[in-house]
C-alpha positions as CSV (number, residue, x, y, z in Angstrom):
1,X,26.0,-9.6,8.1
2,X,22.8,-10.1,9.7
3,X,19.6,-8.7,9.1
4,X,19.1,-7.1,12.6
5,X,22.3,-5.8,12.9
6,X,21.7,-3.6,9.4
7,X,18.7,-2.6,10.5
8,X,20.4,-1.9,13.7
9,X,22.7,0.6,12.0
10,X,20.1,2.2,10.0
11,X,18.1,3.2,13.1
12,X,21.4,4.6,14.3
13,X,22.0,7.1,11.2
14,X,17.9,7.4,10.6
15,X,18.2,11.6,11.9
16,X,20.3,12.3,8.8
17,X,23.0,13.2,10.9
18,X,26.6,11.9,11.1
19,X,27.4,9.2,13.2
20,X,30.9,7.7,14.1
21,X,31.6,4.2,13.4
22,X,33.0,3.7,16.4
23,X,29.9,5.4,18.3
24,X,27.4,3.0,16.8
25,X,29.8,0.1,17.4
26,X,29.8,1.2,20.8
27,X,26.4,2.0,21.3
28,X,25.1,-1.2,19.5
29,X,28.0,-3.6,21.4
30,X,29.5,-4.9,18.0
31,X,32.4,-3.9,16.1
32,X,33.7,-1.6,13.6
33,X,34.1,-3.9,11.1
34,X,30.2,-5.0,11.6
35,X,29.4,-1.6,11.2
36,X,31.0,-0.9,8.2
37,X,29.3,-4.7,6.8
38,X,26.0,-3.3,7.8
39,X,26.9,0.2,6.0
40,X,27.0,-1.9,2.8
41,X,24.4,-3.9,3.5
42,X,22.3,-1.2,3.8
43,X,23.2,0.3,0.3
44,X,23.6,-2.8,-1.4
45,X,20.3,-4.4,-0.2
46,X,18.0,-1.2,0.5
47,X,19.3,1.0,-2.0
48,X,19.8,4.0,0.0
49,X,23.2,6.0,0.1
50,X,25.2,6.5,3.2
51,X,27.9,9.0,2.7
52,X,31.4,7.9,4.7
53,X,33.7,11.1,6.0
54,X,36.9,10.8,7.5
55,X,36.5,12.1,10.9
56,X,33.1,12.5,10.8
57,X,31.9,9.1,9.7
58,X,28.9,8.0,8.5
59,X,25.7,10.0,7.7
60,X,22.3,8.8,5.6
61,X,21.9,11.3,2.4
62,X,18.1,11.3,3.5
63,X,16.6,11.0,7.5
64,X,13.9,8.4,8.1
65,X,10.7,8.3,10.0
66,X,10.5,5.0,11.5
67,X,7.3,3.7,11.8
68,X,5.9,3.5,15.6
69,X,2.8,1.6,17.6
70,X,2.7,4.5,19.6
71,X,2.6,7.4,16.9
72,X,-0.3,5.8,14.9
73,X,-2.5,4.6,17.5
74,X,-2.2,8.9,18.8
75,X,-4.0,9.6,15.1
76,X,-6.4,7.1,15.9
77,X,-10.4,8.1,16.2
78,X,-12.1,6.6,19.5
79,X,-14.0,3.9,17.1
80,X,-10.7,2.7,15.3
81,X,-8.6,2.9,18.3
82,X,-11.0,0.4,20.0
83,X,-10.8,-2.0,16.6
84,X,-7.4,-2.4,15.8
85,X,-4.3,-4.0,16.7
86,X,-1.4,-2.9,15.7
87,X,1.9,-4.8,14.9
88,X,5.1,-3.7,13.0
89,X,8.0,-5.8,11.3
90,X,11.4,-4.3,10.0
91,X,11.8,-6.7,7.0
92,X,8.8,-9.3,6.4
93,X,8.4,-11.4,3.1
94,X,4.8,-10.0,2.5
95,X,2.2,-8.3,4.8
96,X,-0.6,-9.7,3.0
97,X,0.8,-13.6,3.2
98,X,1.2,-13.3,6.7
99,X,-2.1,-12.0,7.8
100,X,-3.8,-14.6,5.0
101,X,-2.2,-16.8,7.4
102,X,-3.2,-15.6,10.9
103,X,-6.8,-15.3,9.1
104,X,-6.7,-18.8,8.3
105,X,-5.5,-19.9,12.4
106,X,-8.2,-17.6,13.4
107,X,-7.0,-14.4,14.2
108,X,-9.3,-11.9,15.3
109,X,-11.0,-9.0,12.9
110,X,-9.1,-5.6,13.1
111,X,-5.2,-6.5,13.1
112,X,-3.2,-4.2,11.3
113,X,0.6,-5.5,10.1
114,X,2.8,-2.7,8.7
115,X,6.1,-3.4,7.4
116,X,9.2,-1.3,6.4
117,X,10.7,-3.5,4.2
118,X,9.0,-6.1,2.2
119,X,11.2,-9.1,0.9
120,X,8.2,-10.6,-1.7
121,X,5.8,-7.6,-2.0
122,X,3.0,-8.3,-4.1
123,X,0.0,-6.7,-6.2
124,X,-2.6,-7.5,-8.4
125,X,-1.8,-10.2,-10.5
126,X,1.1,-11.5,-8.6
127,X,2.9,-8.1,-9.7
128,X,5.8,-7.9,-7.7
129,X,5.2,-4.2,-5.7
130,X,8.8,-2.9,-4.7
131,X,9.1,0.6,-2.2
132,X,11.6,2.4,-1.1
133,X,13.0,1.7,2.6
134,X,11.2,4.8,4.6
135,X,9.7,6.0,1.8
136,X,6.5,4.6,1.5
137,X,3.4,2.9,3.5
138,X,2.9,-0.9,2.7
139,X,0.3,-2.3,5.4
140,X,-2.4,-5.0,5.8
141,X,-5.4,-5.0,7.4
142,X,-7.7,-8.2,8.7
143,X,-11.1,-7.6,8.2
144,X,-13.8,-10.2,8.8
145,X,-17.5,-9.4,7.2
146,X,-20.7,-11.2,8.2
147,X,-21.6,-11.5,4.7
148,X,-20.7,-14.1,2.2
149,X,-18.1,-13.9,-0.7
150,X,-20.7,-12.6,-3.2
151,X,-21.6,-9.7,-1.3
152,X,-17.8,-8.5,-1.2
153,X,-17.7,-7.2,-4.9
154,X,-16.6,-3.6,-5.3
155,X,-14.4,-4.3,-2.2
156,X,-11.2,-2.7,-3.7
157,X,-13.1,-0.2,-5.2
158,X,-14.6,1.3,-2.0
159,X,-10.8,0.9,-0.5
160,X,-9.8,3.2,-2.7
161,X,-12.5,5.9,-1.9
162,X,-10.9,5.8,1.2
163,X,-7.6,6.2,0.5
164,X,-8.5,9.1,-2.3
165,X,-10.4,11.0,0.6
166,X,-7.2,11.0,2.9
167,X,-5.2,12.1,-0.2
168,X,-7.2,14.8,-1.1
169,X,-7.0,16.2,2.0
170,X,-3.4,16.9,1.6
171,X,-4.3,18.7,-1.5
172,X,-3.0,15.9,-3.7
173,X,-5.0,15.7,-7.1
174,X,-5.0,11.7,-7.8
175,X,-7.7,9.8,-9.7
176,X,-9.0,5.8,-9.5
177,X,-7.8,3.4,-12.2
178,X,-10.4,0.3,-12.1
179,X,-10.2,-1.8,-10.2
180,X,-7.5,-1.5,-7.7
181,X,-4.7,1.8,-8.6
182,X,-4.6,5.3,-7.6
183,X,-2.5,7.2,-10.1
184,X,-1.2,10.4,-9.6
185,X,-0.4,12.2,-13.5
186,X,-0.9,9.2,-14.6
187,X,1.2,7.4,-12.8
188,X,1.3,4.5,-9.9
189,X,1.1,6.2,-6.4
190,X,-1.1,3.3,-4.5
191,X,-2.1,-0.3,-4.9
192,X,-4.8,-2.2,-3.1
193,X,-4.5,-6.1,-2.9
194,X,-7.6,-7.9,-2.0
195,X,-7.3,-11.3,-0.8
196,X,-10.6,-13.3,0.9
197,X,-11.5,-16.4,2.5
198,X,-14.9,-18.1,3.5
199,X,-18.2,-19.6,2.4
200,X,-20.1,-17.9,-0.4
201,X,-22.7,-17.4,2.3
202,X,-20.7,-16.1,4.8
203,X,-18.8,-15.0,6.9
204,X,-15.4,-14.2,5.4
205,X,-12.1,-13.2,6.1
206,X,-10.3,-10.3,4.3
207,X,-7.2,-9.1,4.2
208,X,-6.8,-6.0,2.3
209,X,-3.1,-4.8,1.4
210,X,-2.3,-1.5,0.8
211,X,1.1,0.2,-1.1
212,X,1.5,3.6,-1.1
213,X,4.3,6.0,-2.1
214,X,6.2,8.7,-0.8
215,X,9.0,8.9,-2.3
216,X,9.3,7.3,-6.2
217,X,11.0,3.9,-5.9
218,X,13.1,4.0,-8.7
219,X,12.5,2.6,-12.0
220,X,10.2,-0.9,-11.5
221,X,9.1,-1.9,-14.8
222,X,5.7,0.7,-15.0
223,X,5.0,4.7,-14.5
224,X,5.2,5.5,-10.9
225,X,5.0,8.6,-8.5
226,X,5.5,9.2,-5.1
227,X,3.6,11.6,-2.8
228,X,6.7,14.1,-2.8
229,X,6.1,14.4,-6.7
230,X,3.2,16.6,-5.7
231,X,5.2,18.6,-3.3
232,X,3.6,16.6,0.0
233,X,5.7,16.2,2.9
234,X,3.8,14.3,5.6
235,X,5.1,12.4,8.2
236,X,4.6,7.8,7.9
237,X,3.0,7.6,11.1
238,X,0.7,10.8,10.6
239,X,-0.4,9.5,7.4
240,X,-1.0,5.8,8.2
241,X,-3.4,6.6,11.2
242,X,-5.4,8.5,8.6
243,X,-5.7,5.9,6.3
244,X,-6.7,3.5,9.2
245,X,-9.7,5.5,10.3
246,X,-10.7,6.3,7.2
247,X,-10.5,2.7,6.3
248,X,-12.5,2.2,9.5
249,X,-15.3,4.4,7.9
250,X,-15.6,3.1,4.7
251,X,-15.5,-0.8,5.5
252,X,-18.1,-0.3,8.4
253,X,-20.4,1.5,5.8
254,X,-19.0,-1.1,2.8
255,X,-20.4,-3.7,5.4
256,X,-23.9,-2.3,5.9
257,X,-24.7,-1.0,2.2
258,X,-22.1,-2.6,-0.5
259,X,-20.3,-0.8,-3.0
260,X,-23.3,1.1,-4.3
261,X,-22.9,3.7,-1.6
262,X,-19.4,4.6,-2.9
263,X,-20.2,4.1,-6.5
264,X,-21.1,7.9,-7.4
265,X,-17.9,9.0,-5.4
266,X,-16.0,6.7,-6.9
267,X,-17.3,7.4,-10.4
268,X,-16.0,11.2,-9.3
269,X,-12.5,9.6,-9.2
270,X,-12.4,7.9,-11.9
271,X,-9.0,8.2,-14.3
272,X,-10.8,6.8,-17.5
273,X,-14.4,7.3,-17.3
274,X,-15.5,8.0,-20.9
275,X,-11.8,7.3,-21.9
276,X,-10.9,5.1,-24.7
277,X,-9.4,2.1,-23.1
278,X,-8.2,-1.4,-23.6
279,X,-9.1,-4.2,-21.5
280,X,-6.2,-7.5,-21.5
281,X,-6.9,-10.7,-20.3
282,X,-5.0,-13.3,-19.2
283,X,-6.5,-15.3,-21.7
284,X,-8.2,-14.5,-25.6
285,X,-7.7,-11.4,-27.2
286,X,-8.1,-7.4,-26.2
287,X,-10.7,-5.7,-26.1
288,X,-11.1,-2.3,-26.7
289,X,-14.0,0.1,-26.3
290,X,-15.1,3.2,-24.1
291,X,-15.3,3.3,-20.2
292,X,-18.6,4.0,-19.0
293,X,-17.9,3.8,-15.5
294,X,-18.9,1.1,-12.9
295,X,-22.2,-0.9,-11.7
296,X,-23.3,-1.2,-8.1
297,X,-21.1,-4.0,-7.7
298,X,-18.2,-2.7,-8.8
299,X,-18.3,-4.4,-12.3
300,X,-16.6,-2.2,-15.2
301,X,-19.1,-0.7,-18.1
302,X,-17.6,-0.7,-21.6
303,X,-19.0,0.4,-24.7
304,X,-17.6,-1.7,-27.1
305,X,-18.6,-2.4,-31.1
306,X,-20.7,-5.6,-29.7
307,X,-22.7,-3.2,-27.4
308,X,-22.4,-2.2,-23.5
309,X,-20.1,-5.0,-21.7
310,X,-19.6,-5.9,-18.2
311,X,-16.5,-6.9,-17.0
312,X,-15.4,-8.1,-13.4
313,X,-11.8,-8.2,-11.7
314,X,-10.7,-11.9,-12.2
315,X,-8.3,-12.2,-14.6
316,X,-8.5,-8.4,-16.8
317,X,-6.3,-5.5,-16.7
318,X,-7.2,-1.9,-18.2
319,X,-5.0,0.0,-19.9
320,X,-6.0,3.7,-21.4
321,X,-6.2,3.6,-25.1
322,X,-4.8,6.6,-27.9
């Protein structure tokens, strides 16, 4: 069973309704059989339940919105219309790999790659990020900056004001976990990978990943929530041209002014600030102490029993502390 035929059949059953195997076969040029292989496949491989009636035939327990070039780029402002370019895959390994590599055989600033399925989806850390199939946002964006590598810090930070400011527009009350998580209760409803390339003097390439979801993805090894958790129903396409021209905003400011434009705004987001936390590190021990926020280049504050210390994204994760 191919890949393209699967997907094939799920665009087929994507209205929720009920389909006959023999309509799809017919409509797609393949046979039954094939259509019941890609039925499976699309259970087995996607995790998403296709209920099977005699006489009726074959129905998806949930419709999907499809992402579409032409949707988004209909949400698009004037000024982010003009930047980007949009492409879309069905299944891709990993959004961010594939535009680090474009980036390197110079591909031009502004290209956008969404995905609906990601094979080797990845976060912070090398964190494997997993989604549901249609139920979730997982996109890249290709940013180049005149500036050098140094003057990029806070960059993830300042991505995440953006996203925060579409969110709260839908009415849904989610908070910034340093340096790179929107949480929602608590829990995982966004992730920002930043990955760069260029001289320390400039200019560089960025590519900035972006995992959002919907609907939860099942259990993947950490709290997470989905956007329906907070009783928000809005459509892929709707909410991706959104976060593309708010992205447009912020980065075009980010590029002028640096992080310390965001930093107040940020701090207004913040899940921990004044929270006992615990910082881990990759290497040594923990550390633990009391989030005082962030510096003008994105740099955690915490007071710890050694005094005020500054830590920077490398290798550290923070975790909130009892």
């Amino acid at each position: 069973m191919s890949e393209p035929h699967a997907f094939a059949v799920l665009k087929a059953l994507s209205d929720g309704r009920f389909h006959s195997g023999e309509g799809i076969a017919q409509a797609l040029g393949v046979s039954r059989t094939l259509v019941w292989q890609a039925v499976h496949a699309i259970e087995s491989e996607f995790g998403l339940t296709v209920y099977s009636v005699r006489g009726q035939g074959y129905k998806l327990a949930d419709s999907l919105e499809w992402l579409d070039v032409g949707a988004i780029r209909a949400g698009l402002s004037d000024r982010a219309a003009d930047t980007y370019a949009l492409a879309l895959a069905d299944r891709i390994d990993s959004t961010n790999t594939h535009l680090m590599q474009r980036a390197a055989a110079g591909a031009p600033h502004g290209i956008v790659l969404g995905a609906e399925w990601q094979s080797a989806g990845r976060g912070r850390l090398g964190r494997r990020w997993q989604m549901k199939l249609g139920g979730g946002l997982a996109f890249s964006l290709l940013w180049r900056f005149d500036a050098g590598l140094a003057a990029l810090s806070g960059l993830s930070l300042a991505v995440g004001v953006a996203i925060v400011r579409v969110l709260t527009r839908h009415a849904v009350p989610v908070r910034l976990k340093w340096p790179n998580d929107v949480l929602l209760d608590g829990r995982k409803l966004a992730g920002i990978l930043i990955e760069l390339s260029g001289d320390a003097l400039g200019p560089a390439a960025v590519v900035i990943g972006i995992g959002l979801n919907l609907a939860s993805p099942g259990e993947v090894g950490q709290p997470v929530a989905g956007l329906a958790d907070a009783g928000v129903n809005v459509g892929r396409n709707q909410l991706l041209a959104e976060l593309l021209n708010e992205l447009h905003t912020v980065l075009d400011q980010f590029s002028r002014d640096g992080f310390g434009a965001f930093r107040d705004e940020w701090l207004g987001y913040s899940a921990h600030l004044d929270q006992p936390v615990t910082l881990r590190f990759s290497h040594g021990e923990p550390v633990d102490g009391i989030a005082r926020g962030v510096d003008d280049k994105g740099a955690l504050l915490v007071d710890t029993g050694a005094g005020t210390k500054v830590f920077h994204v490398g290798e550290v994760s923070l975790r909130a502390r009892a």
